[in-house]
Every structure is written in structure tokens, then in C-alpha cells.
N, C-alpha and C positions, 0 to 999 in steps of 0.2 A: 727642699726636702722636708716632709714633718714624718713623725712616727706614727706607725702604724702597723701593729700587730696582728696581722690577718686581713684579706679580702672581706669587703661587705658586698653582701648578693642579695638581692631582693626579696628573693624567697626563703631564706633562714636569718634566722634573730638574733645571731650568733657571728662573730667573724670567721672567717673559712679558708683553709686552704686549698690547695689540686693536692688530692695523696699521691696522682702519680710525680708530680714533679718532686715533692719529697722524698719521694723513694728512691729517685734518680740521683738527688743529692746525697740521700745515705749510701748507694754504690758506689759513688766517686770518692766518698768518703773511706768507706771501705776499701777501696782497691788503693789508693796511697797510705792506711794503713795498715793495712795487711803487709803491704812487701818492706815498709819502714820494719815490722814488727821481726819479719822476716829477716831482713839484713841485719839488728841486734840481736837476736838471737841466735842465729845461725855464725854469722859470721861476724860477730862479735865490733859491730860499725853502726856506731849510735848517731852519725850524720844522718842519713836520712829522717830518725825518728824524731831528732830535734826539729828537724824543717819542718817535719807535720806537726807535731805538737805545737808550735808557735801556728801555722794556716790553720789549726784545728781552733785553738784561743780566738782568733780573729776571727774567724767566719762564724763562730759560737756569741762572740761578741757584737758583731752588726746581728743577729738573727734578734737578742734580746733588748740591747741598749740604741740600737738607730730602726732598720726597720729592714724583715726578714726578705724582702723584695731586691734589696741589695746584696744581699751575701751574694758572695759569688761562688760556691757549689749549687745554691738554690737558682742562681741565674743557670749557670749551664745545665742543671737538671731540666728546669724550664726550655730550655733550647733544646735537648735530646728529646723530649717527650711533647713536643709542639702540635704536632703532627695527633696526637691521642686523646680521646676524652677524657674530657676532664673527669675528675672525682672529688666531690669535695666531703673535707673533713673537719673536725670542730680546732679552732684555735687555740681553747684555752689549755690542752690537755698537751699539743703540740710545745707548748711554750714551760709548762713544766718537764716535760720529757727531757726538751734543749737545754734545760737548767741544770740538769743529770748531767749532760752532754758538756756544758762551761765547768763544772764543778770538776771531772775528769780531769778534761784540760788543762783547768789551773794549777791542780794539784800534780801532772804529768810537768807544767811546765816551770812551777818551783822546782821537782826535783831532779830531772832531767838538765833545764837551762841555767837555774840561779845556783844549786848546788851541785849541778855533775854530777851527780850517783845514780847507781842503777841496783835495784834490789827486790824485793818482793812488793812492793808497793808499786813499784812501775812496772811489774807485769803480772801483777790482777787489775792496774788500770786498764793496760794495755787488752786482758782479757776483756773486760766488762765493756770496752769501747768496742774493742771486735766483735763479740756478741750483742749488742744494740745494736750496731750497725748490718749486720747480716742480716740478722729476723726483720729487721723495717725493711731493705732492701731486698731479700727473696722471696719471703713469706707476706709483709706489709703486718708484721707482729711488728707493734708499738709496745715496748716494755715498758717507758715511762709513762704511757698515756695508761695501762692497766693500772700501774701503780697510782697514779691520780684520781681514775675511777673510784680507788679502797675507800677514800676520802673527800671524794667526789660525786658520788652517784646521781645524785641530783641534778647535778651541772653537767654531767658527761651525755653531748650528742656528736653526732654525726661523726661514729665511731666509725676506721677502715674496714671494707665488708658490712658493715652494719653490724657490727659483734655487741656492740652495748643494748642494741634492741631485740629484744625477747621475738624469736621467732624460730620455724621449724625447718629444721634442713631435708634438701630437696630431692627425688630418689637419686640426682647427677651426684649429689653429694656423701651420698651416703657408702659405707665401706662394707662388703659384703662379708663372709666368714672364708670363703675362698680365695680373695683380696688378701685377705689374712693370713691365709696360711702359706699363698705364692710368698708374700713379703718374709715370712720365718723360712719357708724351705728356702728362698734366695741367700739368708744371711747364715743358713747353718753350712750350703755349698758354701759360700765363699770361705766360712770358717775352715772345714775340713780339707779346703784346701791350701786354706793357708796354712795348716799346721803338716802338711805332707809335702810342701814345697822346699826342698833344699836351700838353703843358702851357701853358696860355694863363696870359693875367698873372690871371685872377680864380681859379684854381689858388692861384699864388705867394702870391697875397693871402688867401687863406683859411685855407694851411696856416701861414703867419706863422711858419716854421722854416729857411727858406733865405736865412741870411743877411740879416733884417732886411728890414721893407718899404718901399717908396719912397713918401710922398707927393708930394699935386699940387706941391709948394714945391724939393720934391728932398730933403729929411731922411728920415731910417731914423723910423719912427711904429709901433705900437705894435698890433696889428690887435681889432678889438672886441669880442671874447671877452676879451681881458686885460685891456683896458679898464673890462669888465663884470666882472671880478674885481678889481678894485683892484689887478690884481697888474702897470700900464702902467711903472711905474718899475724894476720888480724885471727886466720882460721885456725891455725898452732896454737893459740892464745887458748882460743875457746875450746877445740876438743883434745888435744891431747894433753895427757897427764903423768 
């Protein structure tokens, strides 16, 4: 095995990667921690988000210190997206990005693993990890690769979309005033109707996140979806007060 950070391809002077297979890797990423994120928060069971936070250390740690061809979210992205052209994109801006991405995790997995605690530090990690990983994954917005550009401009090619090179967008692309105004009348409907919708108690009772529910007795109880997860002690903990 020797190291090596990025694909060399003939025609760029630069090492490269497939941005689809990256992007593949930040959904897989994302979808184990989003429902990690989920189950701490919601329901108050930090098992899950330990287990990621250690695969998140490790796959962050072969990407930078052995060679990104072996992680294994970058394998299976690679294996999902087989089948699709390639795309490729500049390495070096990838590799401080993922430096964002180990630095997270380190610091998720002192204080999550070595100290046990959970506090506002682990969830605006947890945010800032969710939010990287979404914008690479739906949109192919690379937050750390912009950031690198600040201080990179020089060295920044073969940006996803081609966004580091100056060029003009296409009439497919362009957003009319109509476009516009559909997108505002859509969110002012949905607004006024969410402000005219009732919430009756069998609402309150269903969604079991507004401050705990009330049984026939008058205690905070525990709604039976959580119940049906064994997870009635963990959910008491977290919403009722």
C-alpha cells in the first residue's frame, strides 16, 4: 500500500478526485449521522452517536494519514456511483475540507468518548457536521473547499460545477422573476396555513415533543412509539419536566 492523496490523470497537473463518488461518501455519512444526531437528541441515547463519532475518526483518518482510496464510505460511494461519469475535482482543496471534517471528530470524540459529556459543544459539532455533509451531498457545495479558496485562490482548480472559474450562467440556469414569485407565493401559502391549522390534543399526543405528555392521572407518560422502542425511560428523561 503507499500513500497517495488524489487520483493522477493525464490531463490535469493536479491530483483529482470523482466528485460524484465524494458526494456519495458525504450521503452515507450524513444518513448515519443525522439519525445518530437524532436518537441524542430526541431521545436522549448517546449509543449511536458514539459509534459514529469513532467510524467518523477512522474513515477521516485513513482519508488523510494512509490514502483516501481506502476509506471505506469513499469505497462504497465509489461502488454506488459505478455506473456514472465520472467528475473530476482538484485534491488539494478536498484534503483541507476533510481536515475540517478529522478536527470535528476529534474533538466529538474527546468529548463524547474519553469524557462522557454532552453539552453545547457537541451539538454545534454535530450541527457543523450535519451541515457539511448535506450541502456536499445534495447540492455538491464544498464548505471547506470555499474556505480554502479565501486563501487559496491561486491553487484552487477543478472546483465542483466549475464555480472557481469565471464564467457566465446559462439561460437553463438562470431564475426568472416569476420563478420568483411562484417560490414566495408557495412559502407565504404554506405559512398562512400553518398558522390557521389547529392543533388539537391528539396532535400534541402523537408528535410526544412539546414538552412531555399528559396522562389521564396528570403525570408527563411517555407516548407509544417510545414505548414500542424500549426507549420510555430514555424519553421521560429528555422531555418531561
Amino acid at each position: 500500500m503507499r500513500f497517495s492523496f488524489g487520483e493522477t490523470v493525464p490531463q490535469y497537473d493536479i491530483k483529482v478526485f470523482n466528485e460524484r463518488e465524494v458526494r456519495a461518501a458525504a450521503g452515507i455519512m450524513f444518513l448515519f449521522a443525522g439519525v445518530s444526531f437524532a436518537y441524542a437528541f430526541l431521545l436522549n441515547n448517546f449509543f449511536p452517536i458514539k459509534v459514529t463519532v469513532i467510524a467518523f475518526l477512522i474513515d477521516f483518518s485513513i482519508r488523510l494519514f494512509i490514502d483516501p482510496r481506502y476509506s471505506p464510505t469513499m469505497i462504497l460511494g465509489r461502488y454506488v456511483v459505478r455506473n456514472q461519469t465520472v467528475e473530476y475535482v482538484g485534491a488539494p482543496q478536498k484534503r483541507f475540507a476533510w481536515g475540517i471534517g478529522f478536527v470535528l471528530a476529534l474533538v466529538m470524540f474527546f468529548s463524547v468518548i474519553i469524557q462522557n459529556t454532552s453539552g453545547p459543544l457537541n451539538f454545534l459539532s454535530c450541527v457543523l457536521c450535519l451541515t457539511f455533509l448535506f450541502l456536499e451531498s445534495s447540492f455538491g457545495i464544498c464548505l471547506g473547499c470555499i474556505v480554502y479558496g479565501w486563501f487559496n485562490k491561486e491553487d484552487l482548480k477543478l472546483c465542483p460545477g466549475n464555480v472557481c472559474e469565471p464564467h457566465l450562467r446559462q439561460p437553463i440556469q438562470k431564475i426568472s422573476w416569476g420563478q420568483s414569485a411562484m417560490v414566495l407565493g408557495f412559502v407565504a401559502i404554506l405559512f398562512l396555513s400553518a398558522a390557521r391549522l389547529p392543533l388539537s390534543s391528539d396532535t400534541v399526543m402523537n408528535a410526544g415533543l412539546i414538552g412531555g405528555l399528559v396522562s389521564t392521572d396528570g403525570e408527563c407518560a411517555a407516548p407509544e412509539w417510545a414505548v414500542a422502542m424500549g426507549h420510555e425511560q430514555q424519553w421521560v428523561e429528555h422531555n418531561c419536566q
